[in-house]
Backbone as CSV, one residue per row, in Angstrom:
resi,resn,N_x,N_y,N_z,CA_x,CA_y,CA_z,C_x,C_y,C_z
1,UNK,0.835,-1.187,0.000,0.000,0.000,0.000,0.875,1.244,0.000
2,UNK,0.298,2.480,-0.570,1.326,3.654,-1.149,1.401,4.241,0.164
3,UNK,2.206,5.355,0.400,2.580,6.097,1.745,1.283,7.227,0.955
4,UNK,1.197,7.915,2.262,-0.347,9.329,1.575,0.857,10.416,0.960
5,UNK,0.151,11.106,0.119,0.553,12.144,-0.227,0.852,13.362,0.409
6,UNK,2.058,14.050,0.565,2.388,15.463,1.012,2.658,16.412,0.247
7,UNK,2.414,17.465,0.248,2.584,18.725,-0.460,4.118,19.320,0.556
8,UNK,5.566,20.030,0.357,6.361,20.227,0.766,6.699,21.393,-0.258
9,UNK,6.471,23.004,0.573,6.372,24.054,-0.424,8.029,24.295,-0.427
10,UNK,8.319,24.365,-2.010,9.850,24.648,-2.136,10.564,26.212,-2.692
11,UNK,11.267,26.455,-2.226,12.043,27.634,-2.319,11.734,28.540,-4.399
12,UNK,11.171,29.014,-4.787,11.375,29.445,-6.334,10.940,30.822,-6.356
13,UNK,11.779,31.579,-7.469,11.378,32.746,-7.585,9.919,33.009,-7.832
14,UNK,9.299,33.654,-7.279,7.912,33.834,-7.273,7.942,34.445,-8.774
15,UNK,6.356,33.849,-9.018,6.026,34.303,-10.312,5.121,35.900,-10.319
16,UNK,5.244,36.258,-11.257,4.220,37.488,-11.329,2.777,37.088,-11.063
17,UNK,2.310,37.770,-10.437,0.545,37.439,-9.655,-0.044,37.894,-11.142
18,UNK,0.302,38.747,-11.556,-0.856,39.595,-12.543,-1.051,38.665,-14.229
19,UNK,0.453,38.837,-14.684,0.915,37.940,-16.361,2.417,37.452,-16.159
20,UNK,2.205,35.879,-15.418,3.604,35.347,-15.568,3.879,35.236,-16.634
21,UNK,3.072,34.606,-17.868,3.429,34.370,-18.905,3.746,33.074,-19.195
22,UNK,3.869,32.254,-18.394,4.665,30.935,-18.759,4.823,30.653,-19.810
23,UNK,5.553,30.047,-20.920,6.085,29.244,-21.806,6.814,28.115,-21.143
24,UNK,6.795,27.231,-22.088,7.141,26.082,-22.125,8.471,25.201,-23.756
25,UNK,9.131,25.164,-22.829,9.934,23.772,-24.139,9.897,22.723,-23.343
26,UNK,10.147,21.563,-24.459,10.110,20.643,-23.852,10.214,19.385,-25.572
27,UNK,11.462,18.451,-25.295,11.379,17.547,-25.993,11.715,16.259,-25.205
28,UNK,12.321,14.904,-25.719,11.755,13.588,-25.093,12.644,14.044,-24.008
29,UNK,13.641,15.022,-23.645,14.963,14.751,-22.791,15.059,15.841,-21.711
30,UNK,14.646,17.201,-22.278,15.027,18.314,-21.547,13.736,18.808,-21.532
31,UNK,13.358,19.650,-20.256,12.148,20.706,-20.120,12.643,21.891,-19.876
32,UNK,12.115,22.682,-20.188,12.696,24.051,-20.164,11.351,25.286,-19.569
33,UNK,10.957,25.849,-18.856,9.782,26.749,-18.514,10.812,28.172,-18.452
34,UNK,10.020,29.218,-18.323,10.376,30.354,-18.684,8.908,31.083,-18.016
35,UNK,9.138,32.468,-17.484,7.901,33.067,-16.526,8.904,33.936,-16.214
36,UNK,7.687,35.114,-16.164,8.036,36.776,-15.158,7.735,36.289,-13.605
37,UNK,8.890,37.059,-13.377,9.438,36.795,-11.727,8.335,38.278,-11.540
38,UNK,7.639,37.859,-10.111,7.579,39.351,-9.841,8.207,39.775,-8.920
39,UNK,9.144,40.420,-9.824,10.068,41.672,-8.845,9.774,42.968,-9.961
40,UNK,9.078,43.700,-9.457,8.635,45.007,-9.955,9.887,45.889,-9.754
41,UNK,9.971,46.639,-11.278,10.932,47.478,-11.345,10.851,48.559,-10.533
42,UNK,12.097,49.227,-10.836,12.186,50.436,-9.565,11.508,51.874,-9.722
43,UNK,10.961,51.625,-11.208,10.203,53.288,-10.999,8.797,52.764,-11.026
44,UNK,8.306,51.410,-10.767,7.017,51.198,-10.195,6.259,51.520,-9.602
45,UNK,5.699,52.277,-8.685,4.895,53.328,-7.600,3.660,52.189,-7.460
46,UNK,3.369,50.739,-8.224,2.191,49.950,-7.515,0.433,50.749,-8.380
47,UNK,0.977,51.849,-8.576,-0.729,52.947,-9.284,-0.743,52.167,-10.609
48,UNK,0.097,52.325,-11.382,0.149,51.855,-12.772,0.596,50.897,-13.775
49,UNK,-0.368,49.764,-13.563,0.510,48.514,-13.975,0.911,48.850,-15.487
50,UNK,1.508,47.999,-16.025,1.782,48.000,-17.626,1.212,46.696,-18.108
51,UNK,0.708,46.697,-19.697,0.591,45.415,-20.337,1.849,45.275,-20.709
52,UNK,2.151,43.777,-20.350,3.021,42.910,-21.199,2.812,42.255,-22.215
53,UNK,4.226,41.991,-22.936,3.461,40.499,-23.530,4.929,39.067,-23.488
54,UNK,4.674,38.242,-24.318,5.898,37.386,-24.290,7.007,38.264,-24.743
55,UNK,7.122,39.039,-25.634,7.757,39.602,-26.440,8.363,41.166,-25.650
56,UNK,7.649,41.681,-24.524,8.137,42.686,-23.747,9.520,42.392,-23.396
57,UNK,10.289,43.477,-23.789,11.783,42.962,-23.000,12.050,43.844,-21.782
58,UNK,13.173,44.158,-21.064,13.545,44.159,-19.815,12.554,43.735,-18.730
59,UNK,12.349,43.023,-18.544,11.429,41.744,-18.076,12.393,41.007,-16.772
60,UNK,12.220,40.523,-15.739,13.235,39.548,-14.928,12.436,38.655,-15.521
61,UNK,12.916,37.139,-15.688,12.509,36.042,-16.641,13.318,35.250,-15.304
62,UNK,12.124,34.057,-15.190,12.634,32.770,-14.408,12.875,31.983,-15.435
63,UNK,13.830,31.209,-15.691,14.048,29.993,-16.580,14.247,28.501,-15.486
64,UNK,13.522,27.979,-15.701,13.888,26.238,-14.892,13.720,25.668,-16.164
65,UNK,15.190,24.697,-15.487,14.901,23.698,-16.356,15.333,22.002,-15.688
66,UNK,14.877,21.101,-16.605,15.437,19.921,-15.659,15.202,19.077,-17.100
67,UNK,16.670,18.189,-16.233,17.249,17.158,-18.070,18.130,16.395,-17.196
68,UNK,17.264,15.341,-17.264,16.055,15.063,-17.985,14.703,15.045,-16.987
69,UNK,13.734,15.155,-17.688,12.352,14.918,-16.939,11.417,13.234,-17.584
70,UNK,10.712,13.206,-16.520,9.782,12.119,-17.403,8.658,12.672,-17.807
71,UNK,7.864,13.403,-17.149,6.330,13.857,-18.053,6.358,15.099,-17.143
72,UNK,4.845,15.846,-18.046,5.003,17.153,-17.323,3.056,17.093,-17.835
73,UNK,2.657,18.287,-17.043,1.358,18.797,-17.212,1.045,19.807,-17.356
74,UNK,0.361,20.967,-18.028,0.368,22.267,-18.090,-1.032,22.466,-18.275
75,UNK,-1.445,23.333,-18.064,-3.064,23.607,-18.052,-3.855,24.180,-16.834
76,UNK,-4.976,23.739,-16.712,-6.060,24.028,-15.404,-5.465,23.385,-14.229
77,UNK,-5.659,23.585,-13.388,-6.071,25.406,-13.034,-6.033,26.237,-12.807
78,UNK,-6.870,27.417,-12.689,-5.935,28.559,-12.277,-6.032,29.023,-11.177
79,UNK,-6.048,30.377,-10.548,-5.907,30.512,-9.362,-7.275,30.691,-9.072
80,UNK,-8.296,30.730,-9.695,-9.224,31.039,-9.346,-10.394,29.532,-9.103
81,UNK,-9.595,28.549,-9.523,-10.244,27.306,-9.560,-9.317,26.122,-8.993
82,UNK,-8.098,26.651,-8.257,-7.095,25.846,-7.821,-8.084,24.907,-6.948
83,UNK,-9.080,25.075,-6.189,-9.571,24.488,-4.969,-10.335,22.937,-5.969
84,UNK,-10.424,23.133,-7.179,-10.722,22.039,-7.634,-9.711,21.014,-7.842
85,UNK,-8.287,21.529,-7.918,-7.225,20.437,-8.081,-7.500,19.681,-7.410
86,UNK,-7.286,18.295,-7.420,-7.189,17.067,-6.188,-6.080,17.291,-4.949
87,UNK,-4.525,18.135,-4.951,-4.115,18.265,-4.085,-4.307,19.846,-3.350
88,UNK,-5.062,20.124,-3.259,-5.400,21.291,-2.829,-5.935,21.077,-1.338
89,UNK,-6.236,20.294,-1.190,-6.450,19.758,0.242,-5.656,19.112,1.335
90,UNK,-4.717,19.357,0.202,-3.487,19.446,1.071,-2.370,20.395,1.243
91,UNK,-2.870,21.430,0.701,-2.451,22.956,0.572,-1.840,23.555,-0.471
92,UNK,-1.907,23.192,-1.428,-2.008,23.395,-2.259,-2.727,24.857,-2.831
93,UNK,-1.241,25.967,-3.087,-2.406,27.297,-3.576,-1.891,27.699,-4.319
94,UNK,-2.279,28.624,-5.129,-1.929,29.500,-6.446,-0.689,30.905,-5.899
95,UNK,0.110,30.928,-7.067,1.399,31.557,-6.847,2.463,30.915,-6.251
96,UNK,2.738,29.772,-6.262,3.142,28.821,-5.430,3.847,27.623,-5.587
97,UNK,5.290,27.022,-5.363,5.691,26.048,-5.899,5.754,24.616,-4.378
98,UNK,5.271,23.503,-5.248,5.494,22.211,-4.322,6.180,21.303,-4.441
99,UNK,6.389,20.172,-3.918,6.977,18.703,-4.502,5.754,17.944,-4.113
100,UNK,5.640,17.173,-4.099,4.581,16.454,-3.905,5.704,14.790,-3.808
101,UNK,5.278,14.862,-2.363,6.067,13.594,-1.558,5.477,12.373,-2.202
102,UNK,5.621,11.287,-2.158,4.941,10.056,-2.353,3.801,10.249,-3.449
103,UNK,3.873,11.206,-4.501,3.740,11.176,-5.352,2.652,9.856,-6.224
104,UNK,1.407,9.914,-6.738,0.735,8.742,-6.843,0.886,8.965,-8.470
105,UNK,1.136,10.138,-9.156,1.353,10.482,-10.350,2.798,9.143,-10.795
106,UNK,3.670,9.566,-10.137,4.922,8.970,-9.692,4.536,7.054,-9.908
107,UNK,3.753,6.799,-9.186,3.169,5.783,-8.701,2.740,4.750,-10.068
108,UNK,2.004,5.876,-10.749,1.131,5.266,-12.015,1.664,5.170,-13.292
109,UNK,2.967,6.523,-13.163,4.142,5.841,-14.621,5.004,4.735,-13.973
110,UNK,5.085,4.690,-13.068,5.651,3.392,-12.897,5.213,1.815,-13.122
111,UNK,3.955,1.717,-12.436,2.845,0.762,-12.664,2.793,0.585,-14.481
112,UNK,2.541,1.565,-15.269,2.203,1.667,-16.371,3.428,1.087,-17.238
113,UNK,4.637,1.499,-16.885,6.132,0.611,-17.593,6.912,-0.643,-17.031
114,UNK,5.213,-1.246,-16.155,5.871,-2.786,-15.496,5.839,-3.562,-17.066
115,UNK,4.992,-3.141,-18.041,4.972,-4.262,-19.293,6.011,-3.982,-20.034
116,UNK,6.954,-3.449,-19.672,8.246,-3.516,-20.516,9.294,-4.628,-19.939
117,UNK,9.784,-5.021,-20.843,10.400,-6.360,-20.832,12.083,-5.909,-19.513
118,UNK,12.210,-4.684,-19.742,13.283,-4.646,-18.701,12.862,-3.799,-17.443
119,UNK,11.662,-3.497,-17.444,11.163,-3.132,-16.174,11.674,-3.292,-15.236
120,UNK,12.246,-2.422,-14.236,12.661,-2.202,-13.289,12.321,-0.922,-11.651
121,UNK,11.454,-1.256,-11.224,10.957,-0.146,-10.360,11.826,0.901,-10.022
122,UNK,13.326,0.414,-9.091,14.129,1.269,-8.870,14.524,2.703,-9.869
123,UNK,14.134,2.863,-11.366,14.356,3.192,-12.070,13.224,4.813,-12.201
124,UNK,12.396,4.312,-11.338,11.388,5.720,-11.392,11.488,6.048,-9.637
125,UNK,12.653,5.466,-8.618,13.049,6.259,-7.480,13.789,7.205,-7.114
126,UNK,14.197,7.848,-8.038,15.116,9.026,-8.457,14.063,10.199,-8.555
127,UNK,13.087,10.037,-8.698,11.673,11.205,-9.836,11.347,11.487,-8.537
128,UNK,10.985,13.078,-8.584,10.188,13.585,-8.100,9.090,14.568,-8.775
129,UNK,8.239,14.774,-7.769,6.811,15.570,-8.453,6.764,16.607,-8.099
130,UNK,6.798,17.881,-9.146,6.342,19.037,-8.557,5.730,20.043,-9.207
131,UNK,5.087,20.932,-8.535,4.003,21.487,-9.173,4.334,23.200,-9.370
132,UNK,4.193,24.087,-10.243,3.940,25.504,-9.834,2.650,25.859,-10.439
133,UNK,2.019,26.876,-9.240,0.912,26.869,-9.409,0.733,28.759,-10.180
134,UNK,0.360,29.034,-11.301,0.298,30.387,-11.689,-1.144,30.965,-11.769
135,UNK,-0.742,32.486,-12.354,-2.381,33.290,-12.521,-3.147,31.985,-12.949
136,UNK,-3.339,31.960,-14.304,-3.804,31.292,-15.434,-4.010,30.114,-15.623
137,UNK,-3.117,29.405,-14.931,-2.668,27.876,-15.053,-1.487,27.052,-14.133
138,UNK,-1.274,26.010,-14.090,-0.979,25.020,-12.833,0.185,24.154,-13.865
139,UNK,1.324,24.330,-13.929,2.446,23.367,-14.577,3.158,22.062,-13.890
140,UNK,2.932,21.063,-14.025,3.368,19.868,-12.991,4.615,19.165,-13.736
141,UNK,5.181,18.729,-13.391,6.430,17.872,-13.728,7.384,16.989,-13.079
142,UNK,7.494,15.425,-13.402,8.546,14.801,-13.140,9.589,15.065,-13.311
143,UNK,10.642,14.928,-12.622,12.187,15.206,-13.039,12.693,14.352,-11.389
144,UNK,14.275,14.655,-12.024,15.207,13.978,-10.584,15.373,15.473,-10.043
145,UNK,15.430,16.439,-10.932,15.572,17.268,-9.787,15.710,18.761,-11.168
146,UNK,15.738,20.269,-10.908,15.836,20.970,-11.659,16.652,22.322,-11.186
147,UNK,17.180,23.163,-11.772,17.543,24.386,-11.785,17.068,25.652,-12.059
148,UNK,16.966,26.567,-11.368,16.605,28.161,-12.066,17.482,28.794,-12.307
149,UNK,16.856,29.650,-12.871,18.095,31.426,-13.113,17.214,32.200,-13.731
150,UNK,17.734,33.433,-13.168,17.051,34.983,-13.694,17.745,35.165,-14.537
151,UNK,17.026,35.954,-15.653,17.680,36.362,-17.097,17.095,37.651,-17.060
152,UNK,17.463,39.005,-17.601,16.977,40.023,-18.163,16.439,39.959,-19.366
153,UNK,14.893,40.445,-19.912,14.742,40.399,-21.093,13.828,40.260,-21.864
154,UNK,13.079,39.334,-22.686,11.290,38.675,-22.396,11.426,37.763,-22.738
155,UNK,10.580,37.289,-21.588,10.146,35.704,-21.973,10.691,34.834,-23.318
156,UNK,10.180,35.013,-24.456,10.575,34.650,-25.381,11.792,34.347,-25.756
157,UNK,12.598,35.401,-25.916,13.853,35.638,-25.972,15.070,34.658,-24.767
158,UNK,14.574,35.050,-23.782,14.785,34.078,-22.684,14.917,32.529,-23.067
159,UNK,13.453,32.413,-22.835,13.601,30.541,-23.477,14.421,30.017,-24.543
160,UNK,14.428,31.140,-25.961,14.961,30.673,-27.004,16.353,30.871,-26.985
161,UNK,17.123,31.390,-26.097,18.195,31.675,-25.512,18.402,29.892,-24.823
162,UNK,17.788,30.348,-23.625,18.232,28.801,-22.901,17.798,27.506,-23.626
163,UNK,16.826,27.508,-24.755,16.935,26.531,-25.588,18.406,26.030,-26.710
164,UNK,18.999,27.198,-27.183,20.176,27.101,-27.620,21.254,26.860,-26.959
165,UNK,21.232,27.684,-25.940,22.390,27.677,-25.007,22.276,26.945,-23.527
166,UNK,22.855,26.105,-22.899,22.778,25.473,-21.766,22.831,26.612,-20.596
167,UNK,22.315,26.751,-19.796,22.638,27.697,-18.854,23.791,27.238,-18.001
168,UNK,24.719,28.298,-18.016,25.609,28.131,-17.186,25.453,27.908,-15.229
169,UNK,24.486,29.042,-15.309,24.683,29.683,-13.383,23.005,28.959,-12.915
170,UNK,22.995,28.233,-11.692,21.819,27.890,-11.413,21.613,27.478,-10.213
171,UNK,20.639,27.575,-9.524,20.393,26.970,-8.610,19.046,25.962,-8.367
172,UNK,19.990,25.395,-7.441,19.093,23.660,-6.815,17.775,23.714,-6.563
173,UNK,16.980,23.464,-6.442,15.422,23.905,-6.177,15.535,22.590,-4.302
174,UNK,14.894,23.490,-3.800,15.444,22.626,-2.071,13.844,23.163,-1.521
175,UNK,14.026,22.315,-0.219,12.948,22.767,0.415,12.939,24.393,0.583
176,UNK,11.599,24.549,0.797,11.645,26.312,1.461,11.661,26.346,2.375
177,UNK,12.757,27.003,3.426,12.990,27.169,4.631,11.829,28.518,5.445
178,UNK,11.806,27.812,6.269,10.437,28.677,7.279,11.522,28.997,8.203
């Protein structure tokens, strides 16, 4: 029988509340996400937001990435319907990054690649689950583990940057310390 599920909120640059923006890469090996950090610039005064778009530059840009990953999810929900996710009852909230302990997602690609002839369980105990939760939408992903970094710039530009180029400077994604 599986251990229950925990939600364990982890350390990430917060996303913009208003238009993170997320993008996404992603092929069989590497994932790549990209999102406005909100750290509001310095002649901000809070009165007057601005429209963005992907394409806005001087932008702070979060880039994570993790390589390799096994699957990922992007979509519903958003912050306004997070309480429908299934782990939300376990605290689960919008603006917000988790791991998700004992993992049942975890659980079911595993179960699902017992019919392969070299099946091996140990092989999906490395994976972990984790979630960020944005305005708009909720991005989930397996991986052993991933990296961030701030970039100056937009979104776009950003990703298609760290899609070409490996990022050099990064950091560990760890628990969030209270």
């Amino acid at each position: 029988m599986s251990k229950a599920e925990t939600l364990r909120p982890i350390a990430m640059p917060p996303s913009s509340a208003g238009a993170p923006l997320p993008h996404v890469f992603a092929d069989e090996g590497r994932l790549l996400i990209a999102y406005l950090a909100n750290i509001p610039g310095p002649s901000f005064d809070g009165t007057n937001p601005r429209s963005v778009s992907a394409a806005t530059g001087n932008q702070t840009v979060v880039i994570l990435a993790a390589d390799p990953y096994l699957a990922l999810q992007f979509g519903p929900p958003n912050d306004e319907t997070i309480s429908g996710h299934r782990l939300h009852v376990l605290g689960l909230q919008p603006y917000s990054a988790f791991e998700v302990v004992n993992s049942s997602w975890i659980e079911s690609l595993e179960r699902a690649n017992r019919v392969h002839s070299s099946h091996a369980p140990e092989l999906f105990s490395g994976y972990r689950h984790f979630i960020l939760t944005f305005h708009d939408s909720t991005f989930e992903f397996v991986a052993a583990s991933f990296s961030t970094s701030l970039h100056e710039g937009a979104v776009l530009a950003a990703l298609m940057e760290a899609a070409v180029n490996p990022i050099p400077h990064h950091v560990e994604a760890g628990p969030l310390s209270r």
